[in-house]
C-alpha positions as CSV (number, residue, x, y, z in Angstrom):
1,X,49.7,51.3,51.1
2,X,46.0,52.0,51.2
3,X,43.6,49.0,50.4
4,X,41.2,49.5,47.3
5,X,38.3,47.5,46.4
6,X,37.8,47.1,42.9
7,X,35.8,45.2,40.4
8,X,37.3,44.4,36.6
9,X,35.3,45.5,34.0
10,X,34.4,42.5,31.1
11,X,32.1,42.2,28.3
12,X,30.1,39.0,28.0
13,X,28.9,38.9,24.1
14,X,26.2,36.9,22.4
15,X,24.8,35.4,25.4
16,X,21.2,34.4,25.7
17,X,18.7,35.8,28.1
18,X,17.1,32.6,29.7
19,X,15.1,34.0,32.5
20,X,13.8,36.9,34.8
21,X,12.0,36.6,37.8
22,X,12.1,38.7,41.4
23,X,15.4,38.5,43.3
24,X,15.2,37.2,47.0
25,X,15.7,40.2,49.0
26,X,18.6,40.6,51.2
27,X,16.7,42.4,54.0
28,X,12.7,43.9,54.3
29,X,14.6,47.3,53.6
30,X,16.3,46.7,50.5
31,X,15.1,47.6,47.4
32,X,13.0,45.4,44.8
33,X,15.6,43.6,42.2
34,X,14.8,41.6,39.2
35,X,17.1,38.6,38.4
36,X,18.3,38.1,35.2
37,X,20.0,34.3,34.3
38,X,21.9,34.5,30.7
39,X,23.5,31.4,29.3
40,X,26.5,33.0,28.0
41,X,29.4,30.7,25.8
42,X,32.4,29.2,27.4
43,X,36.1,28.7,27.3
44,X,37.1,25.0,27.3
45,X,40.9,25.1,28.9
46,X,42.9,22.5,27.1
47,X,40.8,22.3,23.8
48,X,40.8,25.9,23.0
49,X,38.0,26.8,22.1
50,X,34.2,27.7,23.0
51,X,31.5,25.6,24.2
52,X,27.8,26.8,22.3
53,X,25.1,28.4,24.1
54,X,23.3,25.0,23.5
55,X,25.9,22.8,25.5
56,X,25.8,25.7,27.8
57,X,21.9,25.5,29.0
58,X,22.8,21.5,28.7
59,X,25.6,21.7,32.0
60,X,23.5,24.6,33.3
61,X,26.7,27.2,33.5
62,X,24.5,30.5,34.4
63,X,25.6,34.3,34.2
64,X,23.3,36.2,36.6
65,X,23.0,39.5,37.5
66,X,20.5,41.7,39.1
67,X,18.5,45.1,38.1
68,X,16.2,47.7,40.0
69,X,13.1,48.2,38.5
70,X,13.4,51.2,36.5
71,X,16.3,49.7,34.9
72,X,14.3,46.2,34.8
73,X,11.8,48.7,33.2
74,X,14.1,50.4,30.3
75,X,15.8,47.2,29.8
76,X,12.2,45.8,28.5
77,X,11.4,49.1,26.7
78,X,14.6,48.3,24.2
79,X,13.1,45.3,23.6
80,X,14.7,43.1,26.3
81,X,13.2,39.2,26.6
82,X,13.3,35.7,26.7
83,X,15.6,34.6,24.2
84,X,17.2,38.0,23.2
85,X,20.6,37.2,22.2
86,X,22.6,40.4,23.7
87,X,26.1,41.8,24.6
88,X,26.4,43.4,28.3
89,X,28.9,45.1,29.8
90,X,29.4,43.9,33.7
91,X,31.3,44.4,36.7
92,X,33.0,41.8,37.8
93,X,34.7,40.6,40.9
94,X,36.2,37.1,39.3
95,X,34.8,34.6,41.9
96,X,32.5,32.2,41.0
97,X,29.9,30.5,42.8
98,X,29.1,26.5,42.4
99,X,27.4,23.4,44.0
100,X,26.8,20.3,42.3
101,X,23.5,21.3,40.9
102,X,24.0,24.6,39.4
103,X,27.1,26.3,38.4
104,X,27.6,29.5,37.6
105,X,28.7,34.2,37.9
106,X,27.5,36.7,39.8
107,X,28.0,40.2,37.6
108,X,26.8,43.7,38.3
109,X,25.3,45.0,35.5
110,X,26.7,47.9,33.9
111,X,25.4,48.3,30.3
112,X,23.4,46.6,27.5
113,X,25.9,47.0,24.6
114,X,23.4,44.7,22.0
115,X,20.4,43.7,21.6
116,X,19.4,40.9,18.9
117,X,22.0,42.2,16.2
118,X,21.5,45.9,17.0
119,X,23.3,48.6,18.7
120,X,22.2,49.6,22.0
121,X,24.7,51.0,24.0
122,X,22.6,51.6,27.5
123,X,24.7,52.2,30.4
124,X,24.1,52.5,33.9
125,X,26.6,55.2,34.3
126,X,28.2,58.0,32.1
127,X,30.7,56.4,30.5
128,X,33.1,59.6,29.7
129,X,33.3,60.5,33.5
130,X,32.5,57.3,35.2
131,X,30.0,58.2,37.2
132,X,27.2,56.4,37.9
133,X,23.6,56.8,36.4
134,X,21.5,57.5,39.6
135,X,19.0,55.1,37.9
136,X,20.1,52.1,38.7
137,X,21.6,52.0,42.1
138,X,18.8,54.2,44.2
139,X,16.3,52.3,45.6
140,X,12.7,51.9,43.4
141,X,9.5,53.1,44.2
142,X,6.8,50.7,45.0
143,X,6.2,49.5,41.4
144,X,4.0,46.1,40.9
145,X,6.5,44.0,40.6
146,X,4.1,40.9,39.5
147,X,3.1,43.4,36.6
148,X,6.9,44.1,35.6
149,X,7.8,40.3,35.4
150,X,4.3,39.3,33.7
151,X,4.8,41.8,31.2
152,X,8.2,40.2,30.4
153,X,6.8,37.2,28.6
């Protein structure tokens, strides 16, 4: 039996974008990222139900993910900032990384679904054949990054 990787698919809704600000880079060859921290709501096991975005930021529980720049770039162009209240569509390996300061997922993003109250429905890859958009994976040109996070205030 052949050995697949595979990530699960979720949808984290109503979360709030808290931050962006350039990712660390891996290596000198890979490309410029943007990383985006969301405090999204969660599930409290044994009292069934949902903790608010406001106890959320409290415990610091962050959902990050990461973006290339001309995704960074159309994300702001729909009207993407600090405090947008959206619904994105991730891939998701279900590990979670903690330490006793800051908990919180790693996600790759997939699609914006909402932004503030209002359709949006941007994907990163064409959602009738699956493939992906060659957008957001290829490496980005030498943009300014200082200009693309100063613009985000």
């Amino acid at each position: 039996m052949a050995n697949a990787k595979h990530l699960d698919i979720v949808r984290i809704d109503d979360c709030e974008v808290i931050d962006a600000f350039k990712a660390e880079k891996k290596s000198e060859n890979s490309a410029d990222k943007i990383q985006i921290t969301l405090a999204a709501r969660r599930w409290i096991p044994g009292k069934d139900k949902l903790m608010s975005i406001e106890h959320v930021k409290f415990f610091e529980f962050w959902t990050k993910f990461k973006v290339t720049l001309p995704v960074w770039e159309r994300l702001k162009l729909l009207g993407l900032r600090k405090g947008s209240v959206c619904s994105f569509e991730f891939a998701s390996d279900g590990w979670t990384q903690q330490n006793s300061s800051n908990s919180g997922s790693w996600y790759t993003f997939l699609g914006l679904v909402k932004l503030d109250g209002k359709d949006i429905n941007y994907f990163v890859y064409d959602q009738k054949q699956g493939r992906q958009d060659d957008l957001s994976f290829e490496s980005s040109s030498n943009t300014d990054l200082v200009s693309a996070i100063e613009s985000y205030d």
